[in-house]
C-alpha positions in Angstrom: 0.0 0.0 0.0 1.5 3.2 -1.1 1.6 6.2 1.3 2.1 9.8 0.2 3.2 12.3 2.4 2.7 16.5 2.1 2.9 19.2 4.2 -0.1 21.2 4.8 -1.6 24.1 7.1 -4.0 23.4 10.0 -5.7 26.2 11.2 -6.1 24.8 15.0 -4.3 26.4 17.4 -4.5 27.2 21.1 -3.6 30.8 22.7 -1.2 31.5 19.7 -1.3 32.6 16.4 1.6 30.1 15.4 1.0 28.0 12.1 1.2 24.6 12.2 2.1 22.2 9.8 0.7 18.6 9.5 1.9 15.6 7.1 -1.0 14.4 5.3 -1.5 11.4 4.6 -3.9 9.8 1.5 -3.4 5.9 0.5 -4.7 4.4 -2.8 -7.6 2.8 -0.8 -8.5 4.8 2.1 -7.0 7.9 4.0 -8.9 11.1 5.2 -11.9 11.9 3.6 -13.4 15.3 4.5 -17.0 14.5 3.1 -17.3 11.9 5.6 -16.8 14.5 8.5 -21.0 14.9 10.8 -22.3 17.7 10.1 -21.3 20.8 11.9 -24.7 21.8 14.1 -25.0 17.1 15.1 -21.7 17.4 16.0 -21.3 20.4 18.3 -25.1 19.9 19.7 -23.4 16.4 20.8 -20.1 18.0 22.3 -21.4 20.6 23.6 -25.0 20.7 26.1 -25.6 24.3 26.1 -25.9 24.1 22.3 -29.0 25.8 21.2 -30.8 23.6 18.8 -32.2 26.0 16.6 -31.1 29.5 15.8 -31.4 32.1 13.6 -27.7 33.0 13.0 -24.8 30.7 11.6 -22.9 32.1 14.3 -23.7 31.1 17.7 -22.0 32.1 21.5 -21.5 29.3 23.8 -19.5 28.4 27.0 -15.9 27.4 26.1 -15.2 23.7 26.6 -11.2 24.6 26.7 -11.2 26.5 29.7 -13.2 27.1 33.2 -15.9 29.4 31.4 -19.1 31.8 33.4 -20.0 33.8 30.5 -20.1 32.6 26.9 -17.1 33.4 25.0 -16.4 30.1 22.0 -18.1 31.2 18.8 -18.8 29.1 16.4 -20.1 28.6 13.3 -22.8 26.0 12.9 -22.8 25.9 9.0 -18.9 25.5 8.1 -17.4 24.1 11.6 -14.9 27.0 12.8 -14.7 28.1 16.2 -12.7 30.7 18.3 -12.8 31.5 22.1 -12.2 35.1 22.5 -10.8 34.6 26.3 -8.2 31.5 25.8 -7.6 32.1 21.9 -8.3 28.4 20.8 -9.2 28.4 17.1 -10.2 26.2 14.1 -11.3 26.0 11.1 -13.5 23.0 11.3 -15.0 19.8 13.8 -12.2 17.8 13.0 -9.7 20.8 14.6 -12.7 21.1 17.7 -12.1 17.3 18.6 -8.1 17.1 17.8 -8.0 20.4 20.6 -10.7 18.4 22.8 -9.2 15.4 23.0 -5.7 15.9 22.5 -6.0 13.9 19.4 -3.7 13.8 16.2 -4.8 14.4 13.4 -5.4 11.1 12.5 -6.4 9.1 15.5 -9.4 12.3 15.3 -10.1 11.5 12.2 -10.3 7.8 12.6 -12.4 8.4 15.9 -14.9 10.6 13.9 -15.2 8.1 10.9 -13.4 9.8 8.6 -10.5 7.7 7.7 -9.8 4.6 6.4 -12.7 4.4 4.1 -12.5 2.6 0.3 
């Protein structure tokens, strides 16, 4: 099984605005595939409780999950998956970044855990 490795920027970070750069990884019969990611509003009503179910806005102010949190400060947006806490800076630009930060993850032991990897 071949195995081809790039460089690419991931736009999850916590409390700086350092880029990071991750291999990726794609194999002739499996690998990540980002149309396999839940959808952004299942996934975060799931993580997070204080999710409101339905709202008017694709942007929507919740407590932050990253730190110890009394008034709302993650934003996220329900439609494309980013997120930023304006009080400890975590940021991403989708639910795959949310669960790496959560978790502690890598990138792929995230993607495996959401379903998105390894698929034919």
């Amino acid at each position: 099984m071949a195995i081809k490795n790039s460089l690419y920027v991931v736009g999850a970070t916590r409390g700086s605005n350092k880029i990071i750069y991750r291999k990726q990884y794609t194999r002739k019969n499996g690998g990540f595939n980002r149309a396999l990611l839940p959808n952004p509003i299942h996934y975060y009503t799931t993580q997070l409780s204080q999710l409101p179910i339905k709202t008017k806005s694709k942007w929507i102010l919740v407590n932050c999950c990253f730190h110890q949190d009394r008034n709302p400060s993650l934003s996220i947006n329900i439609e494309s998956g980013h997120f930023k806490c304006f009080s400890c800076n975590a940021k991403g630009c989708d639910i795959l970044a949310f669960h790496q930060l959560r978790y502690g993850f890598d990138f792929i032991t995230a993607a495996k855990d959401l379903g998105a990897w390894g698929h034919g």
